[in-house]
N, C-alpha and C positions, 0 to 999 in steps of 0.2 A: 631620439626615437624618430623614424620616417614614417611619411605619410600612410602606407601602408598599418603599420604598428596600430597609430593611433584609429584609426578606421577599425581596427579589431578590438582591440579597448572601449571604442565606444558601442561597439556591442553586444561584447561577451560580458555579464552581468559584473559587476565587482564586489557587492557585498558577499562576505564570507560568514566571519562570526560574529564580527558585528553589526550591531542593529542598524536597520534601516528605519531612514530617518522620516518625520509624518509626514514631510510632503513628498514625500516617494512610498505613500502607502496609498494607491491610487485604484487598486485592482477593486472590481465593486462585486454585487451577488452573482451577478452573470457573468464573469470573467471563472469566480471561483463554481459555478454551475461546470459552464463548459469545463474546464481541466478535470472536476472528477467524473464529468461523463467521459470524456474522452477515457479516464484512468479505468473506469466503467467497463466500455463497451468493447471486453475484448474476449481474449482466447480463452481466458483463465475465467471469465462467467460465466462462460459457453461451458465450459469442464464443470463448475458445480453442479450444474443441473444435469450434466450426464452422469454423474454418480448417487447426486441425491435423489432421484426419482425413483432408480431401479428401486434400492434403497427403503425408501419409504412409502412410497406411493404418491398420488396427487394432492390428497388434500394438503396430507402432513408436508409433503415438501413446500406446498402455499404457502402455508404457515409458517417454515420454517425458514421460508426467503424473507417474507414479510416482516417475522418478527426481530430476526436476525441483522439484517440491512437498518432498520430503523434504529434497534441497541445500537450497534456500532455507528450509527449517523449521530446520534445525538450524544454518546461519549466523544467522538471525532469533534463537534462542536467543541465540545467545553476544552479540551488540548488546545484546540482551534486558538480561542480566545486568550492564550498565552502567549501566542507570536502576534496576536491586533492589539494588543495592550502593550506591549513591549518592544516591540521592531525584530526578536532574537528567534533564532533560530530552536529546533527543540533541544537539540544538543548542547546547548548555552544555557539552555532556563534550566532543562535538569541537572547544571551543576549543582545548585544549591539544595537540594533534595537529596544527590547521591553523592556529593562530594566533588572536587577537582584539585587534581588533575585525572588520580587515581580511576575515583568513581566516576568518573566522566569519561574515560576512556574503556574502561570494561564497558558500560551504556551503548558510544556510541560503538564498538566490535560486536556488541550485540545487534545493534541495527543493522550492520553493514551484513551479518551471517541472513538478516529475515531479509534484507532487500535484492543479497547479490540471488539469494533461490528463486525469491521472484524474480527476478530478472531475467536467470535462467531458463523457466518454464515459460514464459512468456515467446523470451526469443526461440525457443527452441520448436515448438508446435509452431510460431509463427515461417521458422526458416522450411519448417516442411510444406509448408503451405504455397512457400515461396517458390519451392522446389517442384512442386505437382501444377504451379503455375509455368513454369519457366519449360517441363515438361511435355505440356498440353500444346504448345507452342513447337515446342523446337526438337522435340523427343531426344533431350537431355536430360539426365537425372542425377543429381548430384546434391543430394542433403545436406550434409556436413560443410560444402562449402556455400551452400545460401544460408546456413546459421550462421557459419562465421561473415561474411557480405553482412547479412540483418542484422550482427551485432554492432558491429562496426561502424554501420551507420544511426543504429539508437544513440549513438555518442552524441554525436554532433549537435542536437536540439538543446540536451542536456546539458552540454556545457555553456550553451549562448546564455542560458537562466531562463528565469521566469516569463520573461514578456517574449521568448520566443515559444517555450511550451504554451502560452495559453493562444496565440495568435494559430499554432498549429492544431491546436485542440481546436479551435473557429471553424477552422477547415475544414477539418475531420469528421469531426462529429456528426454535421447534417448525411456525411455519404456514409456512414456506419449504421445510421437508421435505419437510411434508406436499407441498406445490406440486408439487416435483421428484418424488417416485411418484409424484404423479397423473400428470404427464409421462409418466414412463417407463410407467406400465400401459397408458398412453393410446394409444404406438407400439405397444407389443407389442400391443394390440386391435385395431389400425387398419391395420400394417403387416405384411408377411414378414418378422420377424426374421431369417429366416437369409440374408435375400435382402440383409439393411442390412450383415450381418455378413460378406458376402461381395462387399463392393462394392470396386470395384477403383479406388484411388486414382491419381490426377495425378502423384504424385511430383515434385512443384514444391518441395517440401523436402525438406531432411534431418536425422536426426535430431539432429545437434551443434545446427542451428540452430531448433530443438524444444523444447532445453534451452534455448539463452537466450532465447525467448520467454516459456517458464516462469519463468525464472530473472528475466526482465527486467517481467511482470508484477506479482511479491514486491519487488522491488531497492527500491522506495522506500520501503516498511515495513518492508524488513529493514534500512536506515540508520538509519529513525526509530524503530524498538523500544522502545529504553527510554522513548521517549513514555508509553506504555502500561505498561511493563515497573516502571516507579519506583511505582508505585502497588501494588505487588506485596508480597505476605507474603516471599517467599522463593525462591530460587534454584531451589529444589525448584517449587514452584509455578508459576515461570517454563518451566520445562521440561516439562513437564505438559499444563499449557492448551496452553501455544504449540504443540509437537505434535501433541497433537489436534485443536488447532480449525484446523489450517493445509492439513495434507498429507490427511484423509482425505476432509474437503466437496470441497475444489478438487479430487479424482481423479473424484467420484463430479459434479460439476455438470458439469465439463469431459467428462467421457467421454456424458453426457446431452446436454450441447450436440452432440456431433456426431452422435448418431446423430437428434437434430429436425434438426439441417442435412439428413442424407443423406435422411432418411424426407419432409423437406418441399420440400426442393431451394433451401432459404433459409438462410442461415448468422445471418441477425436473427432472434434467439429471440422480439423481440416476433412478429413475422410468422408466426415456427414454431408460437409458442402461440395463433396466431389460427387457422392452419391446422390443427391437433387440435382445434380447436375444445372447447378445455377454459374458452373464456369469459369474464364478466366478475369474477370471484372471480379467476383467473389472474391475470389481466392487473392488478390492483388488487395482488396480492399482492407480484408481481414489483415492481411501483412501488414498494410498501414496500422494497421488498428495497437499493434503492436509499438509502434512510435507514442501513438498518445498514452499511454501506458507505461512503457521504460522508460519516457524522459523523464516522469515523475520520478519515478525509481531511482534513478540513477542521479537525479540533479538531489532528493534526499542524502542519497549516499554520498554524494561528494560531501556536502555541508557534514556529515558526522566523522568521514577519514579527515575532514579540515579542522575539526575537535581534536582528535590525535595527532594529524601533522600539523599544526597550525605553520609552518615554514614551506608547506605547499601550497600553491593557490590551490582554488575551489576547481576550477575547470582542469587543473591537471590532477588532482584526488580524483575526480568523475572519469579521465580517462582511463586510470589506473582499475577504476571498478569498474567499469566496461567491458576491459580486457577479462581480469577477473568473471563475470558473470557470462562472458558471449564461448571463455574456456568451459564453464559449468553445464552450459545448453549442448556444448559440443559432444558430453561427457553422458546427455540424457539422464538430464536431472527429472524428468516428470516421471519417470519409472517409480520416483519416492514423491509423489505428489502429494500424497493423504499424512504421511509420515512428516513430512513439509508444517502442513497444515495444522496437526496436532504439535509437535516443535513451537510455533511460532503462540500457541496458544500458552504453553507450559511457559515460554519467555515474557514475553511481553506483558501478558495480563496482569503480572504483580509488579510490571514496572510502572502501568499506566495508574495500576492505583496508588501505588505511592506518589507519584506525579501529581495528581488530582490532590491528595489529600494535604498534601506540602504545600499546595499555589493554593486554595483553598481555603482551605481550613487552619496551616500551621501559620502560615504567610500573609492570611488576607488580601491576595492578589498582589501582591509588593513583591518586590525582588531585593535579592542583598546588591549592596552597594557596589558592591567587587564584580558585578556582572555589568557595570554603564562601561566600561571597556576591558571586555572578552578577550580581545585579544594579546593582551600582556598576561592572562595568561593565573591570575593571582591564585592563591592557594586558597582553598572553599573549605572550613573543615579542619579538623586534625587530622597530621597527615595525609591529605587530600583525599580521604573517603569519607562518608557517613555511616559507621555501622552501624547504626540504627535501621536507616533506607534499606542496606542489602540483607538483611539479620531477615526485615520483614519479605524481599523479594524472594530468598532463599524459604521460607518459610510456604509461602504462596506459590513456589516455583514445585516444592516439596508434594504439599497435601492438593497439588492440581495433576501430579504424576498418580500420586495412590489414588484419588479418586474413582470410583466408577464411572463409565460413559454414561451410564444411566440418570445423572444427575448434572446439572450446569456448572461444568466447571472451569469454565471462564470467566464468569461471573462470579462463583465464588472466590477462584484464586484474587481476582480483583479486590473484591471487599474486602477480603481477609488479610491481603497483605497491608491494604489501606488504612484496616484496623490496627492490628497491629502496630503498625508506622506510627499512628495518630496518640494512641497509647504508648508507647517506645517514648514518643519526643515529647509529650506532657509530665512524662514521668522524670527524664531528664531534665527537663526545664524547673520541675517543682524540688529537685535535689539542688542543682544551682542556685536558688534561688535561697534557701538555708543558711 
């Protein structure tokens, strides 16, 4: 190996699927603050608020950032606490829940389908952005090739690991604030606040289905948590950062996304920021804003294609979903934004609650034995699935499709599959046991 080689080794992250060890679990409350602000303060915030407001109106939309950011902050904790207890990734502890290889691999292609969309939405309004900056400049216009530029380089963060996402979240983060007042001063100078504040909504939703937009925006980082979470000092620290860096940007970006929708009559915040004419520093920032957001994305997604490929590193799974996600922005993926959003709630919701209910409740916080090293690979289960697990996620994935919008069904598919699960595995355990 040359000099070079090793200079890259030592700092492109190495842990894959297996755990990282206590004294390489160093990141504290404010390392994991920063990353989900950063993961926070982006495009896709900016986007709820311009469809929830029209939508609902003011208060309801309040409330339904509020309550919505908080559910998913405080389910995200408890995930959380399965990668600080254990060093593993999310994709490794849900072996034992869903099974492995099998049910560990259906899992993580589930993840990879909710991360690469996000991905896509993200990079894809960000490359426009890119593009009305680069424009304003040089009166060139070319979209499709600042997504592909913007995707290409969301890679790069993503692959170094962790301690380069959070040192670039450090960065970030303070000028994306900034960004967002300059926003919000910029209606209040431009526009009749009380005229925005009194705008009378469509009522094309309702609040239950408010929440699981919220709910269903979180739902993939709240399965993969302990992604981020194993890299952590402590329980205490996981609850902390998570907390604050989750629920109080996303109220505060989101309730700013709607009132540039109402004030500009565009619910595309690049658009919105052209129209305040806050300029090419905006429009650049927001771009960034974008990095602190995909690397998370994307450093997830590597870790769950490295569940499936375990014969690829980590950093080249992430390129491969890079490429993947920066083809799907090319393709204007946010055309199906909402359709995204409902998607990811029908998936995930009944994964998270069998997740919970297995580390929990079946497990007592204990993991099987065959997970102290992940990476050989060992078979979890008969023949490498749990149908118990999927029995309940198919059940949950089912009665959260028929549902009405009119009723929390995110929250039920949750419980229900978790039910279920909890019941399923006691019942099997009290036959064995005969």
């Amino acid at each position: 190996m040359n000099e070079t080689q090793e200079t890259l080794g030592a700092l492109i992250e190495q842990y894959g699927v297996d755990a990282v060890p206590k004294s390489a679990r160093t990141k504290t409350w404010f390392d994991v603050m920063v990353i989900y602000a950063g993961l926070n303060i982006s495009i896709g915030a900016l986007l709820f608020g311009g469809v929830l407001v029209p939508g609902l109106g003011w208060k309801e939309a309040l409330a339904v950032t509020v309550v919505g950011n908080v559910i998913a902050a405080t389910i995200m904790v408890l995930t959380g606490h399965m990668g600080v207890d254990h060093g593993l990734p999310a994709s490794v502890i849900n072996r034992q829940s869903l099974g492995h290889p099998l049910g560990a691999n259906i899992n993580a292609l589930i993840i990879l389908v909710g991360l690469t969309g996000w991905f896509g939405v993200q990079n894809e309004v960000a490359g426009l952005a890119l593009s009305k900056a680069v424009e304003s400049v040089s009166g060139f216009s070319a979209p499709v090739l600042m997504i592909f530029l913007l995707g290409a380089t969301n890679v790069l963060v993503s692959v170094m690991g962790i301690e380069s996402i959070k040192w670039l979240s450090r960065f970030s983060v303070p000028l994306l604030i900034g960004v967002l007042i300059w926003a919000a001063v910029a209606l209040v100078d431009q526009y009749d606040f009380k005229q925005l504040l009194t705008y009378a909504p469509s009522k094309t939703l309702n609040f239950m289905q408010g929440i699981d937009w919220i709910i269903g925006g979180w739902i993939v980082g709240v399965h993969v948590a302990a992604d981020v979470a194993r890299h952590v000092k402590s329980r205490g620290h996981n609850w902390v950062g998570t907390l604050l860096g989750v629920a109080p940007l996303a109220m505060f970006a989101g309730l700013l996304g709607a009132m540039m929708a109402l004030a500009t009559g565009d619910w595309n915040p690049v658009e919105a920021i052209a129209v305040l004419g806050l300029g090419l520093p905006a429009m650049l920032i927001i771009t960034l804003s974008t990095w602190t957001t995909n690397d998370v994305n994307l450093y997830n997604g590597g870790l769950a294609m490295t569940n499936v490929f375990p014969k690829l590193s980590r950093w080249t799974n992430t390129i491969i979903l890079g490429a993947i996600g920066t083809a799907l922005s090319m393709l204007r993926i946010t055309e199906h934004f909402t359709s995204l959003l409902e998607m990811l709630v029908y998936l995930f919701t009944p994964l998270v609650g069998v997740s919970l209910v297995d580390y929990y409740l079946i497990r007592k916080q204990q993991l099987d034995s065959k997970l102290e090293t992940p990476s050989q690979g060992k078979t979890i289960h008969a023949s490498g699935i749990n149908t118990m697990a999927w029995i309940a996620v198919v059940i949950g994935t089912t009665v959260a499709v028929l549902l009405p919008n009119t009723l929390p069904v995110s929250l039920i598919a949750l419980l229900l599959s978790g039910a279920v699960y909890y019941a399923g595995m006691k019942l099997r355990r009290a036959q064995t046991t005969k």
